[in-house]
MARSESE-422974 format. One record per residue (C-alpha): x negated, y negated, z. Coordinates in steps of 0.001 Angstrom, whole numbers, padded with zeros to 6 digits, always signed. Example, Ala and Ser with C-alpha at 12.3 -4.5 7.8 and 13.67 -1.06 7.14 Angstrom:
<recs>
-012300+004500+007800/-013670+001060+007140/
</recs>
This chain:
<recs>
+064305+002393-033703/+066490-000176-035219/+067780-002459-032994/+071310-003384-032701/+072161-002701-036303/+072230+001367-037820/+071523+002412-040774/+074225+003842-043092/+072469+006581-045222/+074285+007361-048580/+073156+010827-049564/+071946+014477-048114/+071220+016154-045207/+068735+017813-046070/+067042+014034-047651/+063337+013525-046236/+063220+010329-045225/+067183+011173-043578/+065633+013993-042036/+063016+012091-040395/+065333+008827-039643/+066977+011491-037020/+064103+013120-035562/+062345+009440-034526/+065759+008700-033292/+066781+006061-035340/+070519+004961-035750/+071319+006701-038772/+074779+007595-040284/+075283+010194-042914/+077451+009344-045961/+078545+011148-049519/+078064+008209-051854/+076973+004757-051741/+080292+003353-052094/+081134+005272-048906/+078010+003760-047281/+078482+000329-047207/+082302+000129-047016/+080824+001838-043312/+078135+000026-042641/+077904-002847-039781/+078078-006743-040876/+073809-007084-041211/+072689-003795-041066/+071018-001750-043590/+071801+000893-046234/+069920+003556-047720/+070698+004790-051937/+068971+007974-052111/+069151+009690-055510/+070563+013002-053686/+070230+014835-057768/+067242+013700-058627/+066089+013877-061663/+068949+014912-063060/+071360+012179-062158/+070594+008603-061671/+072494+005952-059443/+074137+003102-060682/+075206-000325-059145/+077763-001762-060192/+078955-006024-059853/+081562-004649-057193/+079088-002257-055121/+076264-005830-054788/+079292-007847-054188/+080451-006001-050982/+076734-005431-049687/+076128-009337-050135/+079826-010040-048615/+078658-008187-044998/+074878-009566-045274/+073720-005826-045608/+069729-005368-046955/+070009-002474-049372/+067547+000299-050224/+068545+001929-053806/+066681+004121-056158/+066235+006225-058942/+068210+002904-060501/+069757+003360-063708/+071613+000191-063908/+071610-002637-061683/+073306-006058-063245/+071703-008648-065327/+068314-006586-065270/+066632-004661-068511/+066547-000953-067769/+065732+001422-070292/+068198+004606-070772/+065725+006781-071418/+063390+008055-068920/+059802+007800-068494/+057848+011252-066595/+054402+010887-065209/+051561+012931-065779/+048446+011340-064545/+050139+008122-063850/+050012+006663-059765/+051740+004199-057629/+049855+000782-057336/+050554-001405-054551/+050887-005009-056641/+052301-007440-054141/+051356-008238-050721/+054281-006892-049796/+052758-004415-047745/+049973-005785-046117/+047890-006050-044507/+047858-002231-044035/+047996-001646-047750/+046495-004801-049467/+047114-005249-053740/+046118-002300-055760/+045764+000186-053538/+046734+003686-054859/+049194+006625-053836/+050439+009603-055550/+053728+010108-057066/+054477+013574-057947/+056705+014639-060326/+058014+011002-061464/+061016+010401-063747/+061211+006775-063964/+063684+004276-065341/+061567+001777-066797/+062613-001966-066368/+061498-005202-067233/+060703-007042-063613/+058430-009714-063821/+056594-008824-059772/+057316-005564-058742/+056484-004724-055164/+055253-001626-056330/+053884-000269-060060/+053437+003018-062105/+050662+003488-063754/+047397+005043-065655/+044269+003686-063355/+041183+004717-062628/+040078+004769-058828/+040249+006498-055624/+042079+004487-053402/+041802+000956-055188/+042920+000704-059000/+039042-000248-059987/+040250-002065-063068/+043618-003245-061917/+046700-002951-064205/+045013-004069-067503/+044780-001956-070263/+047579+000456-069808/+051176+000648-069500/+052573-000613-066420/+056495+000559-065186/+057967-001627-062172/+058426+001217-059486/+059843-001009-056525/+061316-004349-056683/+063424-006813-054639/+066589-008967-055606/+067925-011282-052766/+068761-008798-050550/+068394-005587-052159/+065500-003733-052770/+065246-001118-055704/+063027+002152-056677/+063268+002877-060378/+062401+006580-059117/+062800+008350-055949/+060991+007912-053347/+063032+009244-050011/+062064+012879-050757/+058327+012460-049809/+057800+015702-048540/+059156+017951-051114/+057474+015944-053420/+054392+016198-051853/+053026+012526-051790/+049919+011581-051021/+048116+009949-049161/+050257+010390-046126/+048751+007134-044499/+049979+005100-047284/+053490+006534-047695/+053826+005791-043871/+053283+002241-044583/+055521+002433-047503/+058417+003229-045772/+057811+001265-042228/+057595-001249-044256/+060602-001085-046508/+062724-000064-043204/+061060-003165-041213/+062341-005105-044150/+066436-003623-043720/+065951-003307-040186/+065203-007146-039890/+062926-005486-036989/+058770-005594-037516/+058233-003822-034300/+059811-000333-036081/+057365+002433-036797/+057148+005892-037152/+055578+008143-034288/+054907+011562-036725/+054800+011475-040821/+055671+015089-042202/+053923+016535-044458/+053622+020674-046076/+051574+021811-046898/+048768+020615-044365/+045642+021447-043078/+045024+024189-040610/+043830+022200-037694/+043259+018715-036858/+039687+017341-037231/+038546+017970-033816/+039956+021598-033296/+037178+023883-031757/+037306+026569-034125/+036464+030158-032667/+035797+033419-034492/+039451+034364-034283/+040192+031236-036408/+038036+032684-039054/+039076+035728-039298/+043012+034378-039586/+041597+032180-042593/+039701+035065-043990/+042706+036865-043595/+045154+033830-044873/+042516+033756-048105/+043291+036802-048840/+046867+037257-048557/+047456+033832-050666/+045729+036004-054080/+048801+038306-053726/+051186+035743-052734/+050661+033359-054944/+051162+036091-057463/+047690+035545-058925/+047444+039546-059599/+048446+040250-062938/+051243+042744-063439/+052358+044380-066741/+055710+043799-066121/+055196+040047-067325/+051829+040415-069382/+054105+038397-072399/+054436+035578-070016/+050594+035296-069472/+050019+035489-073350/+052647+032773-073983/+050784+030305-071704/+047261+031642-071905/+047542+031043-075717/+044316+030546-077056/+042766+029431-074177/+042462+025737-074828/+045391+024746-072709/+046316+027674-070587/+049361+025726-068546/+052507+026356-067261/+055087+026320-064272/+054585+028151-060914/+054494+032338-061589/+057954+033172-061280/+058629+034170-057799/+060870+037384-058785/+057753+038529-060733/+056149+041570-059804/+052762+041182-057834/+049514+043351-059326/+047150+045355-057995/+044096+044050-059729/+044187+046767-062461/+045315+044223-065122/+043089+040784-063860/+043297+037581-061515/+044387+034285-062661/+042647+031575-062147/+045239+029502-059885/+046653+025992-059678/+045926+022920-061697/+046730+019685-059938/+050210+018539-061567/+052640+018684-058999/+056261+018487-060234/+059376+016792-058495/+060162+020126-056583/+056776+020264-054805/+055201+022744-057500/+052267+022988-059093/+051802+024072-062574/+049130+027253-063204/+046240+028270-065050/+047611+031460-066888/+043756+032761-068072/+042111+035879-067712/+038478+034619-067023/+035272+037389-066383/+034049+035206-063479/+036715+035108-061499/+037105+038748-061728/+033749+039048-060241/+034251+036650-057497/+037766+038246-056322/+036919+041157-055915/+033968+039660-053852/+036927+037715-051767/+039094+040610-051233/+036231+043412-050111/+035319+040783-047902/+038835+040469-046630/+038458+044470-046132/+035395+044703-044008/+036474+041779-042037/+040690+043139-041469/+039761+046424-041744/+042800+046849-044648/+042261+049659-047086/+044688+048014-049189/+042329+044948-049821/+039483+047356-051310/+041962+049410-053257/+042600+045938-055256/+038599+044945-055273/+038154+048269-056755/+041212+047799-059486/+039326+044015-060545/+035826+045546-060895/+037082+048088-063021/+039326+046161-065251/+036609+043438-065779/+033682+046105-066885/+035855+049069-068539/+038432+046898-070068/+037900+045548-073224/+039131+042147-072332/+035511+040996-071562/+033155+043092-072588/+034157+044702-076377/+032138+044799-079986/+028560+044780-079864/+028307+043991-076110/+029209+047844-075857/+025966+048592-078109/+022924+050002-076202/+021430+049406-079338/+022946+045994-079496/+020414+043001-077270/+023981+041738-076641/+024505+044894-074884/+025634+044142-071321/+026730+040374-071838/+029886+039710-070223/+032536+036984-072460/+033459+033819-070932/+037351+034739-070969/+039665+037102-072208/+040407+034407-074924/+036667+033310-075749/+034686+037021-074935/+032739+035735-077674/+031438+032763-075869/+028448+033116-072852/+027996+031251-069596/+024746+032483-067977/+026127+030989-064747/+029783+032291-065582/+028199+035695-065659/+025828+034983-062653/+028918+034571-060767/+030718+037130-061764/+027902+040231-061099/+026993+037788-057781/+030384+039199-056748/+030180+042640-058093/+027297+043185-056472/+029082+041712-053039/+031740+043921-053329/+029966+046788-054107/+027600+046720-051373/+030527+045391-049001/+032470+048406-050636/+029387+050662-050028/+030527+052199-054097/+028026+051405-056333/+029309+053055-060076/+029199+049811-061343/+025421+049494-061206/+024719+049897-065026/+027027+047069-065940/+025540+044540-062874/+021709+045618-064109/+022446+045662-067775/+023884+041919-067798/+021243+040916-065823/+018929+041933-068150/+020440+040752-071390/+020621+037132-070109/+016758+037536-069226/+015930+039530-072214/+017125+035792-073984/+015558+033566-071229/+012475+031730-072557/+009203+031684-071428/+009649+028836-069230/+012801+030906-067483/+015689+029165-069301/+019007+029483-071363/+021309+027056-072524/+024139+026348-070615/+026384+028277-073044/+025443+030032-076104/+027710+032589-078324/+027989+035020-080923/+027843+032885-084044/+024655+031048-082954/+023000+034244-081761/+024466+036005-085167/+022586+033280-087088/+019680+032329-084961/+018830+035953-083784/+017314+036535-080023/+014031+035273-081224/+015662+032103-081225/+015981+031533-077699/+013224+033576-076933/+010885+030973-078356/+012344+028293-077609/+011015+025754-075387/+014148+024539-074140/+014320+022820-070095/+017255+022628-068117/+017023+020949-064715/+020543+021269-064681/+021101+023348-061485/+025022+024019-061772/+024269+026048-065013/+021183+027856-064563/+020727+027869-060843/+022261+031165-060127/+021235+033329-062963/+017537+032553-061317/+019042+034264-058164/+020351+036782-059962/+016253+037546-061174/+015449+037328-057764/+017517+039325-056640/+016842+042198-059591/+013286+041872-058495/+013644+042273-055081/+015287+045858-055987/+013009+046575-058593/+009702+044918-058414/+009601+044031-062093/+007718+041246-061792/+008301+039233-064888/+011687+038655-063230/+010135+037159-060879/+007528+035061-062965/+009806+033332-064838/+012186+032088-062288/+009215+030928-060258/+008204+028855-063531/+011641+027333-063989/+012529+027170-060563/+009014+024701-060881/+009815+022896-063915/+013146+022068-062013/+011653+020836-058677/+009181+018445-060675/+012251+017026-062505/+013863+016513-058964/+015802+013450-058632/+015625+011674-061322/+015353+013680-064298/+017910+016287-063045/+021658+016533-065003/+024341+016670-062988/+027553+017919-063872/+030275+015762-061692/+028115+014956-059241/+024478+015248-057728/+025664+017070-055096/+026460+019973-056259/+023349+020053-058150/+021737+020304-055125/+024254+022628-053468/+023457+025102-056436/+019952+024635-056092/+019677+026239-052506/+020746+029788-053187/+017545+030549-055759/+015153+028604-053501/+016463+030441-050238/+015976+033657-052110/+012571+032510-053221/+011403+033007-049771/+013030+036050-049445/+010441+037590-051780/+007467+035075-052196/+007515+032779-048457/+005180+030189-048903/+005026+026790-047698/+005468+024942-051133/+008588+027187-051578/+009860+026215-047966/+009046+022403-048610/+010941+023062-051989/+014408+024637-049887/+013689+021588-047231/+013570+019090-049728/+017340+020271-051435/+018786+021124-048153/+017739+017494-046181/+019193+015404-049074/+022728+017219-048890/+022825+017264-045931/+022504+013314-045866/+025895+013382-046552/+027465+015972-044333/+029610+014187-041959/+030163+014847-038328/+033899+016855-039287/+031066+019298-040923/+032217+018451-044495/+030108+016975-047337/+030346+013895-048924/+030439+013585-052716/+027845+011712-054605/+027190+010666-058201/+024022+010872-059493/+021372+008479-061544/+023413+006324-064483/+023417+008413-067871/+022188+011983-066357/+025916+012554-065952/+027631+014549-068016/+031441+013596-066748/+031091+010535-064459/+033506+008310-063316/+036478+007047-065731/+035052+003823-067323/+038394+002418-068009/+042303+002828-066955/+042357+004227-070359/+039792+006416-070083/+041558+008164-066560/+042238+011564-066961/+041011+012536-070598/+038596+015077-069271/+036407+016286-066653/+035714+013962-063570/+034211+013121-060521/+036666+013195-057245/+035213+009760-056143/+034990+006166-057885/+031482+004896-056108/+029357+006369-053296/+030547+006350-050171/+034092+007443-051368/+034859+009689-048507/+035853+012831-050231/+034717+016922-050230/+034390+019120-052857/+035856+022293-052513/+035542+023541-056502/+032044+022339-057104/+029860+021368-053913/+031661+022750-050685/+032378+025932-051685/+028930+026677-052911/+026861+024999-050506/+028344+026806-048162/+027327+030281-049207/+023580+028764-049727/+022942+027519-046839/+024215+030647-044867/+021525+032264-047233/+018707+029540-046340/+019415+029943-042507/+019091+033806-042522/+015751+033448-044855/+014178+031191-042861/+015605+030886-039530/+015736+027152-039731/+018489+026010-037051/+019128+022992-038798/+020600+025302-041516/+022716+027051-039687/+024242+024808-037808/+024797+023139-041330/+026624+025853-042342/+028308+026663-038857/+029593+023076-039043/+030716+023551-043068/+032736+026552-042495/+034402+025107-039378/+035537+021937-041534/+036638+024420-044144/+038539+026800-041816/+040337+023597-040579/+041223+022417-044090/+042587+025756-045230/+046429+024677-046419/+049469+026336-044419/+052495+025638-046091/+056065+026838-044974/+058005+025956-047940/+055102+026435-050922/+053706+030220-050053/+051777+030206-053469/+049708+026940-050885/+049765+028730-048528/+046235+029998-047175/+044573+028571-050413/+041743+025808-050246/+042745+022882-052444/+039618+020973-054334/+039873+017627-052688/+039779+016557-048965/+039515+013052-047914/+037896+013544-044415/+038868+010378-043046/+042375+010652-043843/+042286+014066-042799/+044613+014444-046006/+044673+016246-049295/+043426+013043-051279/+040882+011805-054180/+040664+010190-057589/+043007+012980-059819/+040938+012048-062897/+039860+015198-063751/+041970+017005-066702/+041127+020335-066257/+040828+020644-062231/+042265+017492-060451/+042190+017217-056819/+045433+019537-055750/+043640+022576-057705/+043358+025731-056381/+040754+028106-058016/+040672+031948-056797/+037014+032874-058067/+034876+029094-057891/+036895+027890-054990/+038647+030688-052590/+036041+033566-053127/+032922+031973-051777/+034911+030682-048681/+036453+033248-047917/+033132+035599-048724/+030985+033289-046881/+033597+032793-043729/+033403+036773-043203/+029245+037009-043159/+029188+033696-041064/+031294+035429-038712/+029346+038787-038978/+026232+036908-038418/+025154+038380-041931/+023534+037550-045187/+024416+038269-048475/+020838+039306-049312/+021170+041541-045794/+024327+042768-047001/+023758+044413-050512/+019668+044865-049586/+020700+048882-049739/+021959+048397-053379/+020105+051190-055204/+019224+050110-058977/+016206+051547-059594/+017629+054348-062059/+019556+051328-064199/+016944+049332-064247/+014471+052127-065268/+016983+053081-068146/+017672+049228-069317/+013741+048734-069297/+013328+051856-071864/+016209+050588-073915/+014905+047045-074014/+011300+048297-074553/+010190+046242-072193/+006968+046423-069887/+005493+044837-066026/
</recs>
């Protein structure tokens, strides 16, 4: 604690660092105003400015405020400065989007050494002219080093020092409902800044607060009552984060949704009315956190998140045993396949070969993903089977079989294709074509979607086909693949069709194929159980790492700067991987897989977020975890889905899913192998004409 001298603290009780300042025991005296504060204050102590109405109201220091702090030798702490004598502050304020704090003096060190980076939610800042700020704002590309430094963008002083005072041109004391990250760094931050008033470098902190936070600590033995809480946690946070559409404020979701191209806006209103899955999920969280501790949402009504929720909550049902969880499964499926949101026009048409294609979004139904529609019948057909109600059969065959009935001969599609193009191309088009895309993320699944079909059916061209691309693809393997934001979730994509390869054609080429995928990710699991991130070969990328400050956060990303960043996935590699390899271990009976997987969901049950103040957080799994921090960190280049996303179809689904067969010792092949399809399948072959 602070030795000899207290601290006078000019602002509220209910102030973060304030808060904390009294439970490490530190000498710390509560005052109204700053005025207050040091007319208090001990000869040589220190004082603490907090901006107690931030952002609204800024402080000021006056000539006559310095004068008595200098008169009793006091070391000040102000912020959220607005005017401070003789120095060029700007009236108007500056709010960050994508901006972060950068470490520029050594200040600090050596615990956090010139340009390291840490968050700054939600910052209104006055900007000043200071010629060596202890501290900057700004647009840079890195993970926890500004790669490029502070060139080539705009740079705002955040913390400086004058003689004896020290001043934030924001606020910084409310680090906790601000949510700053890492937690590490802001630590160091502050023991630093209070070493400074304290006149005392022996100070420290013995806890840093944080919410929300992970589940468990890294070394928690995680049982099968743990999972079933977090399966149970996953599923409560779709309701309570008021993800479930409900008429009642339908108008709000237009007015954000839009046209789909930027579907923000602020946290769901928590008065608002939670759905019951009749009307559609939304998508969740993007990763700009305001100075309340919010995060803006995704307001759009997408086909493959329908899929996948109702996947995540009839697993939630067979695992709690609640009714009520079903009920809403039920209520998705339907709106997704009987609702004309998705599937409307032409796609209605038996007569139509776009009959049975399921649209991209609400917004673009026009528009085709064959792995946004793999997805989304993946987890109709889990919930289905899980649901043991199978009347959506005919739309789960049927859209199987109008991707196929446009897959090549060498078993592929282009990533996304549409209604225009196939109006003025025709089917033959693709049909033909000789198009190759080793490009697991967007074809991978459809091919397990053939398998699967074939498995059911025995139509064997399903099965011919997918064996030919799944080929092609292999022979490509490493260094002609694509990769999307990273190679590993190439290969984490890559394991489901391989695993279910095996499942209906087991030979040794096809097991060397599965070994092959699996061993290389799993290079990179760690001994927490989590996966490590890694970019692939130099132009087979198509969003790699920001190539500039300027070039931060102007569209998709990577979470990492350079191999060896030590970050998880949870939107693109995780999440995924996770599922697979449950699927690879149950086909083949390979230990190493499961305890792979064992080892991934215990990481992920640990890093599930419990929040007290932020229930929308609460139970969700956020994109980014940086395993060695054990914190909620990464590079936040990514515009669309930054590392503080939440996603309830990519992300929450397939843990959740995955958590409840891990913990029933199942499969998903097991699990929906009494899925009877034969009579759609006969039907759809008759309509498409086609023949074994």
């Amino acid at each position: 604690m602070c030795q000899a001298k207290s601290i006078s603290f000019s602002g509220s009780a209910d102030n973060d660092l304030y808060r904390l300042l009294k439970s490490e025991n530190y000498d710390v005296r509560l005052f109204p105003d700053a005025s207050s504060a040091i007319k208090n204050a001990e000869k040589g102590s220190g004082v603490i400015i907090s901006a107690s109405a931030y952002p609204l109201i800024s402080v000021e220091l006056s000539d006559s405020i310095l004068k008595a702090a200098d008169a009793k030798g006091l070391r000040v702490y102000a912020e959220y400065v607005s005017h401070y004598p003789g120095v060029d502050i700007a009236d108007t304020v500056f709010i960050g989007n994508i901006e972060r704090g950068v470490v520029s003096s050594k200040f600090f060190s050596p615990e956090l050494k010139p340009m390291s980076l840490f968050g700054l939610n939600g910052c209104h800042i006055y900007p000043a002219k200071i010629e060596k700020p202890l501290l900057s704002f700004a647009r840079v590309a890195g993970f926890d080093t500004a790669t490029f430094g502070l060139t080539d963008t705009d740079v705002y002083p955040l913390l400086w020092r004058k003689g004896n005072n020290i001043i934030a041109q924001s606020c910084m004391t409310n680090f906790v409902k601000t949510r700053q990250e890492p937690l590490e760094a802001w630590k160091n931050i502050w023991t630093s800044i209070l070493r400074w008033i304290c006149r005392d470098n022996s100070l420290n902190f013995n806890n840093w607060p944080s919410d929300p936070h992970p589940a468990f600590g890294r070394y928690a033995e995680i049982t099968s009552a743990d999972r079933k809480v977090a399966i149970r946690k996953g599923a409560e946070w779709i309701e309570k984060a008021k993800l479930l559409l409900h008429p009642s404020w339908r108008d709000t979701l237009y007015h954000y949704q839009g046209d789909g191209v930027a579907p923000w806006g602020p946290s769901v209103n928590d008065k608002f009315l939670t759905g019951n899955g009749s009307c559609g999920v939304l998508e969740g969280h993007g990763s700009t956190i305001d100075s309340d501790g919010k995060q803006n949402y995704r307001y759009w009504l997408r086909a493959d998140v329908q899929g996948e929720t109702a996947f995540l909550m009839a697993s939630a049902a067979k695992s709690t045993g609640k009714k009520k969880y079903a009920d809403i499964s039920e209520n998705i499926l339907d709106y997704l396949f009987y609702s004309d949101d998705f599937i409307r026009g032409l796609k209605k048409d038996p007569g139509s070969y776009r009959y049975g294609l399921i649209g991209w979004a609400q917004t673009h139904d026009t528009a085709y993903y064959n792995d946004d529609n793999a997805r989304c019948v993946l987890g109709a057909i889990g919930a289905s089977a899980l649901m043991k109600n199978q009347r959506w059969n005919n739309f789960i065959v049927n859209n199987i079989m109008a991707n196929f009935n446009l897959t090549n001969s060498n078993g592929f599609l282009p990533p996304r294709y549409g209604d225009e193009l196939l109006d003025k191309l025709g089917r033959e088009h693709y049909v033909n074509s000789d198009i190759v895309v080793a490009h697991p993320h967007f074809s991978s699944w459809m091919w397990a979607c053939y398998l699967w079909l074939y498995d059911k059916t025995g139509y064997t061209p399903l099965l011919d086909k997918t064996k030919k691309a799944i080929a092609i693809t292999m022979d490509a393997y490493p260094d002609n693949w694509q990769w999307t934001n990273g190679i590993q979730q190439e290969r984490a994509r890559m394991i489901l069709p391989l695993a279910w390869l095996i499942r209906v054609d087991d030979t040794p080429e096809h097991r060397q194929w599965l070994d092959t995928v699996v061993s290389k990710l799993l290079e990179n699991q760690v001994e927490s159980g989590a996966i490590r991130e890694e970019l692939g070969a130099d132009g087979r990328g198509e969003f790699g790492k920001s190539k500039s400050n300027r070039d931060y956060g102007v569209r998709e990303a990577p979470l990492i700067e350079k191999n060896g960043d030590p970050v998880a996935d949870m939107l693109y590699t995780c999440n995924f991987a996770f599922f697979a390899l449950n699927e690879a271990a149950h086909a083949t009976g390979n230990q190493k897989y499961k305890d792979a997987a064992a080892g991934l969901g215990d990481f992920l049950v640990k890093i599930q977020a419990t929040s007290e103040s932020h229930p929308d957080i609460d139970g969700a799994w956020m994109r980014a975890f940086d395993y060695n921090r054990w914190d909620y960190w990464a590079s936040n280049a990514d515009a669309g889905w930054g590392a503080w996303s939440t996603l309830s179809g990519w992300i929450q689904s397939w843990i959740v899913g995955t958590l409840a067969l891990v913990d029933a010792d199942k499969s998903y092949w097991e699990t929906t192998a009494d899925m009877n399809v034969s009579p759609e399948m006969d039907n759809a072959l008759k309509r498409l004409k086609l023949k074994d």
